[in-house]
Gaussian input, Z-matrix of N, CA and C with variables (Angstrom, degrees):
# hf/3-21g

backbone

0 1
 N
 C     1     B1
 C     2     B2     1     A1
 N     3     B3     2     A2     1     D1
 C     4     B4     3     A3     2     D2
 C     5     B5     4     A4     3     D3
 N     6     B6     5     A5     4     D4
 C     7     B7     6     A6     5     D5
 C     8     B8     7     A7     6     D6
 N     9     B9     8     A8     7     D7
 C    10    B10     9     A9     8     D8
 C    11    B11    10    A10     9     D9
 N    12    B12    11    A11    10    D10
 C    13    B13    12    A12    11    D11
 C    14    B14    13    A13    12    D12
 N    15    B15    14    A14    13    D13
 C    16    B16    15    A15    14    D14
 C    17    B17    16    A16    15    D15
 N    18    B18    17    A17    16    D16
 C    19    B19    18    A18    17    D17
 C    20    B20    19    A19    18    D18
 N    21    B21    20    A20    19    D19
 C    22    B22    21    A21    20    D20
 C    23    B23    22    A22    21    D21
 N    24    B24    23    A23    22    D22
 C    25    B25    24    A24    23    D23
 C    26    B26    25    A25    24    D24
 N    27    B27    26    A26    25    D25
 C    28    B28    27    A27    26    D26
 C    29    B29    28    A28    27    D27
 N    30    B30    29    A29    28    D28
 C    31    B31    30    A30    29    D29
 C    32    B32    31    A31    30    D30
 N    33    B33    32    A32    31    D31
 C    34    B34    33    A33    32    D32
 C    35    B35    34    A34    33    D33
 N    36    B36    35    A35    34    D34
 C    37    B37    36    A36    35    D35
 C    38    B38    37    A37    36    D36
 N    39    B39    38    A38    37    D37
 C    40    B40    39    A39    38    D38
 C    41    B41    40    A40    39    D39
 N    42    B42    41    A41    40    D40
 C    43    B43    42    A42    41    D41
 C    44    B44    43    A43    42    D42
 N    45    B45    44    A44    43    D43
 C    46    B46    45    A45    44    D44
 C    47    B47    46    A46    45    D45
 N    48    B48    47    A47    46    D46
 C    49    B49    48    A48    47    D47
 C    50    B50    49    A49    48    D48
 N    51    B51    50    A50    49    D49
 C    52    B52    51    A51    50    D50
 C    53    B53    52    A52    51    D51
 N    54    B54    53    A53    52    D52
 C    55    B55    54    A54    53    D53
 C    56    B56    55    A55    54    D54
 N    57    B57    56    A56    55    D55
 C    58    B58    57    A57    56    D56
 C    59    B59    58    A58    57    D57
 N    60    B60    59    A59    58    D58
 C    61    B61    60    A60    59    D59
 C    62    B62    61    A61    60    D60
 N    63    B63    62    A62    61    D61
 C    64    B64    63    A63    62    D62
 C    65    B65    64    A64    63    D63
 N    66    B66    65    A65    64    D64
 C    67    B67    66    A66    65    D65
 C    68    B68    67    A67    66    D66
 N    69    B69    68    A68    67    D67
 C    70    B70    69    A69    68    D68
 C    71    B71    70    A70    69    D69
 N    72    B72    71    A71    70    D70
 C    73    B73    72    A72    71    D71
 C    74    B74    73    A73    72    D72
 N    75    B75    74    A74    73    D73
 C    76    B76    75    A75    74    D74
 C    77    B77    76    A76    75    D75
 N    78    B78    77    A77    76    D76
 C    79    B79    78    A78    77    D77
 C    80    B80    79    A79    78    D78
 N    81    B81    80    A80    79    D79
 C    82    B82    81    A81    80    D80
 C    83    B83    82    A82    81    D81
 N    84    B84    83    A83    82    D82
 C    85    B85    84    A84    83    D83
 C    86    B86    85    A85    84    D84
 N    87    B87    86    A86    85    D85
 C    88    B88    87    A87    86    D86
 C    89    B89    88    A88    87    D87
 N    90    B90    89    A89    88    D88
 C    91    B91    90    A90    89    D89
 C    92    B92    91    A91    90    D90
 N    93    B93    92    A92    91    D91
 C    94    B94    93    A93    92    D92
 C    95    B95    94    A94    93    D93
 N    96    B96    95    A95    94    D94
 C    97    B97    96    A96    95    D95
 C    98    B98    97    A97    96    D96
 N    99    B99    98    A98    97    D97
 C   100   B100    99    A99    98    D98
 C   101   B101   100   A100    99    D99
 N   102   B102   101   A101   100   D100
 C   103   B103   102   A102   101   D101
 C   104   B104   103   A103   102   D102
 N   105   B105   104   A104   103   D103
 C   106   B106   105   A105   104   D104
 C   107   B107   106   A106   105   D105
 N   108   B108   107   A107   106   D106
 C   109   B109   108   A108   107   D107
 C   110   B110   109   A109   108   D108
 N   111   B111   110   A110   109   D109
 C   112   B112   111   A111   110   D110
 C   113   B113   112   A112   111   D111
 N   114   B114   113   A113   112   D112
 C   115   B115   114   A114   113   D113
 C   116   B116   115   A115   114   D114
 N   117   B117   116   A116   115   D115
 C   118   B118   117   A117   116   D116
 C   119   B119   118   A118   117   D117
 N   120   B120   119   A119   118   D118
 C   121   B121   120   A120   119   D119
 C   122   B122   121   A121   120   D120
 N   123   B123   122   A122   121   D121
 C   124   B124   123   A123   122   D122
 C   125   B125   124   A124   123   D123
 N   126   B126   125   A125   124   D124
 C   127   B127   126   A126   125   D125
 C   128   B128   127   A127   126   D126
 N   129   B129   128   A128   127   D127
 C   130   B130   129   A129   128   D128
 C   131   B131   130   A130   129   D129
 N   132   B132   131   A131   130   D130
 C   133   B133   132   A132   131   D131
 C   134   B134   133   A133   132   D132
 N   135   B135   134   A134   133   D133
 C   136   B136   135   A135   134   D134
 C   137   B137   136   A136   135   D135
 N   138   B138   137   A137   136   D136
 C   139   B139   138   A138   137   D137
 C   140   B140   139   A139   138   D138
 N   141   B141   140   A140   139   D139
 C   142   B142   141   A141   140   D140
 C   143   B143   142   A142   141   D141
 N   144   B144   143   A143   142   D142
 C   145   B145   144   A144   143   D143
 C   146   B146   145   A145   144   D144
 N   147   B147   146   A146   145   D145
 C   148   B148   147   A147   146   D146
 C   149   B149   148   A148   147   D147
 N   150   B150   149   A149   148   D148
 C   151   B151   150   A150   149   D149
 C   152   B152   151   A151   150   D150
 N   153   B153   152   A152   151   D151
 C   154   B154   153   A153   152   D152
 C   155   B155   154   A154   153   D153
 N   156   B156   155   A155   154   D154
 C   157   B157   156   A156   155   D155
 C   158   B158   157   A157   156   D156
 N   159   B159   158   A158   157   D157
 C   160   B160   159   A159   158   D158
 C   161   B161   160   A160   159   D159
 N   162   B162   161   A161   160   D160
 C   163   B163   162   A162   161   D161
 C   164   B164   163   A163   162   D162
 N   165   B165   164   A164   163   D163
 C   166   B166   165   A165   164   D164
 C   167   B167   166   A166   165   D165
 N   168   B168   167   A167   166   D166
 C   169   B169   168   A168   167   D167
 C   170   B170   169   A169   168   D168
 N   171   B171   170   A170   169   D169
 C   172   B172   171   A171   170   D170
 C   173   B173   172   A172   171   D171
 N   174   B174   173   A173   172   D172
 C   175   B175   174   A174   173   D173
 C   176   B176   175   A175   174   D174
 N   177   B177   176   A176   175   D175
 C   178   B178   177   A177   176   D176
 C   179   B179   178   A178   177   D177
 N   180   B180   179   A179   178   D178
 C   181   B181   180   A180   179   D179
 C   182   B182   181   A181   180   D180
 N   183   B183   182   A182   181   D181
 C   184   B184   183   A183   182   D182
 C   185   B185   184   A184   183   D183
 N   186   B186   185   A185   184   D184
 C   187   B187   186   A186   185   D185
 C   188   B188   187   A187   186   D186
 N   189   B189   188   A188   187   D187
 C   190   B190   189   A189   188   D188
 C   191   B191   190   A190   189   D189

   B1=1.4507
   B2=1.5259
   B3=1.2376
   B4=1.3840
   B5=1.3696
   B6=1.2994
   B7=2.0853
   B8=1.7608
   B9=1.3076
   B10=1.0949
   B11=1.7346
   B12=1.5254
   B13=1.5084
   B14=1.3608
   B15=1.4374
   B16=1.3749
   B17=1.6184
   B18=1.2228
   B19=1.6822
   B20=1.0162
   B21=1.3412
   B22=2.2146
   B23=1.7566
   B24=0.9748
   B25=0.9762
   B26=0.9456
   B27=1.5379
   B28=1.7345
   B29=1.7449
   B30=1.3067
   B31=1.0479
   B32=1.0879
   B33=1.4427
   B34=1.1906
   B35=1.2778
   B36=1.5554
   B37=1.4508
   B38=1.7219
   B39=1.3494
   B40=1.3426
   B41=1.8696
   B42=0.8590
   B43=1.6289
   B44=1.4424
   B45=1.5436
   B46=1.3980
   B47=1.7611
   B48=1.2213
   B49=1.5478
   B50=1.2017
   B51=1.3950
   B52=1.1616
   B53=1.5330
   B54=1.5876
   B55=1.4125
   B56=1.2395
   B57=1.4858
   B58=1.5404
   B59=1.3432
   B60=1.1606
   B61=1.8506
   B62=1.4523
   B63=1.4009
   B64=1.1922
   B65=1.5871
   B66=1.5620
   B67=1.6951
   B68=1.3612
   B69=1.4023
   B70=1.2301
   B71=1.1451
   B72=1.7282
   B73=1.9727
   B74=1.6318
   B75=1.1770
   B76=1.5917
   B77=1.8566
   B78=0.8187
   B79=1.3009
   B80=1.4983
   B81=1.2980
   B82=1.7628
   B83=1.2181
   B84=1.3617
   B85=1.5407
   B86=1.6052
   B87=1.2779
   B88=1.2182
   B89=1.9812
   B90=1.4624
   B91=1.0367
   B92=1.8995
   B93=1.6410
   B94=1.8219
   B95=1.2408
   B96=1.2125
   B97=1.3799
   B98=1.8485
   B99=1.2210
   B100=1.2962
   B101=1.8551
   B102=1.3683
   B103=1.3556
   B104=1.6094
   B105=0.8114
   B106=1.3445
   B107=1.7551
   B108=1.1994
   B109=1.6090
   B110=1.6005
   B111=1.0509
   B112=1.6907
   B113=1.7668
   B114=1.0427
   B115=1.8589
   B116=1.4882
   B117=1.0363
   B118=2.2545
   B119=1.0791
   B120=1.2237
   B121=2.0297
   B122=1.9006
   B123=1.0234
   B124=1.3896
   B125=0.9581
   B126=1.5666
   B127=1.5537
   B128=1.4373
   B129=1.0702
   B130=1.2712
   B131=1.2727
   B132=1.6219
   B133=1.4258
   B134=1.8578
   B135=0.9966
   B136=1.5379
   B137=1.9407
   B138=1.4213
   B139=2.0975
   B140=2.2599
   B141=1.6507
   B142=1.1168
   B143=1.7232
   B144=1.1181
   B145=1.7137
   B146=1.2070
   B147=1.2743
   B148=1.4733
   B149=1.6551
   B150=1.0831
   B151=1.8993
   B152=1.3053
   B153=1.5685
   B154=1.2013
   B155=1.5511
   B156=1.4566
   B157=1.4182
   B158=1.8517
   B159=1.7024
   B160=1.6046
   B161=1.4299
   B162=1.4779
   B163=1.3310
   B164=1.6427
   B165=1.8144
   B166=1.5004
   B167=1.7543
   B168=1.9637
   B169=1.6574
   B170=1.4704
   B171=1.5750
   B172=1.1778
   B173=1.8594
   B174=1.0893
   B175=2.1818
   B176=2.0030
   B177=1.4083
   B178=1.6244
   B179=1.7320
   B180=1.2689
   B181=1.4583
   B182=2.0328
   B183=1.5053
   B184=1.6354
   B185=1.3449
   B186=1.2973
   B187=0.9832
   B188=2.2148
   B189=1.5613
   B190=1.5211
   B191=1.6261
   A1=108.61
   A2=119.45
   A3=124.47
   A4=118.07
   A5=114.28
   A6=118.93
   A7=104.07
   A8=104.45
   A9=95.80
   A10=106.86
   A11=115.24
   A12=100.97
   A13=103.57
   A14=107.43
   A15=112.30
   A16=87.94
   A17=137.79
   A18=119.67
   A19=111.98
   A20=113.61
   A21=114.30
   A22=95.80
   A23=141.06
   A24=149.48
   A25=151.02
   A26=109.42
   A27=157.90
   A28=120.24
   A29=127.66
   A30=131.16
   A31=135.32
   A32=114.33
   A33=124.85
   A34=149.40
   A35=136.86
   A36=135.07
   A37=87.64
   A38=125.00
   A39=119.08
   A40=87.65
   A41=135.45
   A42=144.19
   A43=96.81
   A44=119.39
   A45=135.65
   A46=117.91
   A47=103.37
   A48=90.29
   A49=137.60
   A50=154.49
   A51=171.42
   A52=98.08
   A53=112.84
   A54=140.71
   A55=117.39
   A56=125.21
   A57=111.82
   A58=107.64
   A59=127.83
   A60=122.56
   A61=89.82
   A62=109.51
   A63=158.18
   A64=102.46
   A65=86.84
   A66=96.75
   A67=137.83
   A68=117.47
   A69=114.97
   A70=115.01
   A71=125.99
   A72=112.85
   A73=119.92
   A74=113.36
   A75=131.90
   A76=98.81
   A77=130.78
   A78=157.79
   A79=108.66
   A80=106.55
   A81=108.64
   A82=131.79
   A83=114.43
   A84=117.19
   A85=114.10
   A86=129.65
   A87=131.48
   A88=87.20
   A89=119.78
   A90=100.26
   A91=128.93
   A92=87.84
   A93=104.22
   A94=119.60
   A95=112.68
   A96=119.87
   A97=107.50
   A98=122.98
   A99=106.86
   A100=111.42
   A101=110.26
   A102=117.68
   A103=96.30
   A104=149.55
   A105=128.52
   A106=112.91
   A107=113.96
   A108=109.04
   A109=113.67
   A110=121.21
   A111=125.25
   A112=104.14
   A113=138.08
   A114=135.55
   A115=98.40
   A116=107.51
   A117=112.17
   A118=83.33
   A119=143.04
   A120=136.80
   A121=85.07
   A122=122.43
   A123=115.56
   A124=118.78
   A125=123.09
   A126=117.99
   A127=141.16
   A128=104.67
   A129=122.70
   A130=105.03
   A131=129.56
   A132=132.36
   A133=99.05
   A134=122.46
   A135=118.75
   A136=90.64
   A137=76.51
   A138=101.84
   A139=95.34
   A140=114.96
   A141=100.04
   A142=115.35
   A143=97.67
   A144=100.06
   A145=125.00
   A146=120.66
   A147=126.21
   A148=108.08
   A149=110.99
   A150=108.38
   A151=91.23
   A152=147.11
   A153=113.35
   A154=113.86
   A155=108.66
   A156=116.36
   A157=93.99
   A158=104.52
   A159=90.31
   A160=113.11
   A161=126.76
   A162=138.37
   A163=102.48
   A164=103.77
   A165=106.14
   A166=110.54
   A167=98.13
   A168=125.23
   A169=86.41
   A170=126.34
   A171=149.83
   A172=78.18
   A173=115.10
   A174=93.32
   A175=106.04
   A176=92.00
   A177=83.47
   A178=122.53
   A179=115.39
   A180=140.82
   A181=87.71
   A182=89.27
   A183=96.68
   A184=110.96
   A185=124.61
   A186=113.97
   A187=82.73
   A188=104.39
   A189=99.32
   A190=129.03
   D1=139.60
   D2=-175.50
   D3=-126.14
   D4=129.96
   D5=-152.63
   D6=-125.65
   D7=140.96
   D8=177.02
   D9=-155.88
   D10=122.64
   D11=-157.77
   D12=-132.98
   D13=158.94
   D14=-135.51
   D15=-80.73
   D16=-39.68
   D17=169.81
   D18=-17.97
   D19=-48.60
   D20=-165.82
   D21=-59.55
   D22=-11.39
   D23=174.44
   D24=-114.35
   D25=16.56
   D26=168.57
   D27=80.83
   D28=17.63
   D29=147.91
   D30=-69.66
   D31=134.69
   D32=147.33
   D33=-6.53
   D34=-6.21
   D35=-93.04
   D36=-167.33
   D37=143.74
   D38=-179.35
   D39=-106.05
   D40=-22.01
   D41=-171.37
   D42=-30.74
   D43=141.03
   D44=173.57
   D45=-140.28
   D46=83.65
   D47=178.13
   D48=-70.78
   D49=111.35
   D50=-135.42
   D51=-117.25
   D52=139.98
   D53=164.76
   D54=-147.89
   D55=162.34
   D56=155.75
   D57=-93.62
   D58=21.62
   D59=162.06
   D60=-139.50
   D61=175.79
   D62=140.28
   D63=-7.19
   D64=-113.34
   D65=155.85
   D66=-21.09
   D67=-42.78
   D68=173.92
   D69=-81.69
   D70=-58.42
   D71=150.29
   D72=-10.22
   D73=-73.30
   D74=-173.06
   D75=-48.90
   D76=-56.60
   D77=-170.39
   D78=-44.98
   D79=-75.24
   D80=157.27
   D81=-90.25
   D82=4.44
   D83=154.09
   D84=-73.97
   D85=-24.03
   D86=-169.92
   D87=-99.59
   D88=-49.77
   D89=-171.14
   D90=-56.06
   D91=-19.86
   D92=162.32
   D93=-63.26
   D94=-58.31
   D95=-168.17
   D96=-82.47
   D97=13.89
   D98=160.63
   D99=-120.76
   D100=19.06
   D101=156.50
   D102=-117.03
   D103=-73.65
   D104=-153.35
   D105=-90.52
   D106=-22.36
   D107=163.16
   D108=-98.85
   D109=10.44
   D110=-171.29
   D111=-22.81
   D112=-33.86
   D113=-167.34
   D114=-90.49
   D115=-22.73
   D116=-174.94
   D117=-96.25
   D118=-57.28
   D119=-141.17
   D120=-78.92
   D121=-34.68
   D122=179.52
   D123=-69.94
   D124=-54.41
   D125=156.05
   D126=-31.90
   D127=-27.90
   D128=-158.03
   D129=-109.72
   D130=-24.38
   D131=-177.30
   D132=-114.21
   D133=-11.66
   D134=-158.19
   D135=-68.59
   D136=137.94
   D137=164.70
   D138=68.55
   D139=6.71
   D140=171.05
   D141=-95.30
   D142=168.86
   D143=153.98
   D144=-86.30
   D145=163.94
   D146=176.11
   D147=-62.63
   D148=-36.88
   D149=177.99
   D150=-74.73
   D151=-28.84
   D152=-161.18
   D153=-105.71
   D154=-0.86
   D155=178.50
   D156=-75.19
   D157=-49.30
   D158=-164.09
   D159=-63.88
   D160=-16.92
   D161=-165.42
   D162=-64.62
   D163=-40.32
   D164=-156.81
   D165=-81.44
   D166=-18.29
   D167=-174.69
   D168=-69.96
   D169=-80.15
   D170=-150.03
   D171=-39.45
   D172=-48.18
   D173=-161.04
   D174=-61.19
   D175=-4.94
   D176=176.53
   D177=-120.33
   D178=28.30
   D179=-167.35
   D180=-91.46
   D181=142.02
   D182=175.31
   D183=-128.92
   D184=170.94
   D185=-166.65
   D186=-114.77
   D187=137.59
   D188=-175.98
   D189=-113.52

């Protein structure tokens, strides 16, 4: 199982999204954080690509 939570990514937020890949972690961690952090998830993704937002997530994915 692979975890990745939105603290690693400077929120506020106890939230931990869980996948059995990568991708799928990344996946509903971003799908969290663009309803309930929508002003940070913008910051944080604005002027990227989709490969390069997951590239920058992927350095904070754990193995659980």
């Amino acid at each position: 199982m692979k975890t990745i939570a939105d603290k690693d990514l400077g929120m506020d937020c106890n939230f931990i999204a869980r996948g059995e890949t990568e991708n799928e972690a990344i996946d509903k961690l971003k799908e969290h954080m663009e309803t309930a952090h929508s002003e940070e998830m913008e910051k944080i993704t604005s002027g990227k690509s989709e490969d390069q937002i997951k590239k920058e997530f992927r350095k904070y994915v754990k193995e659980e």
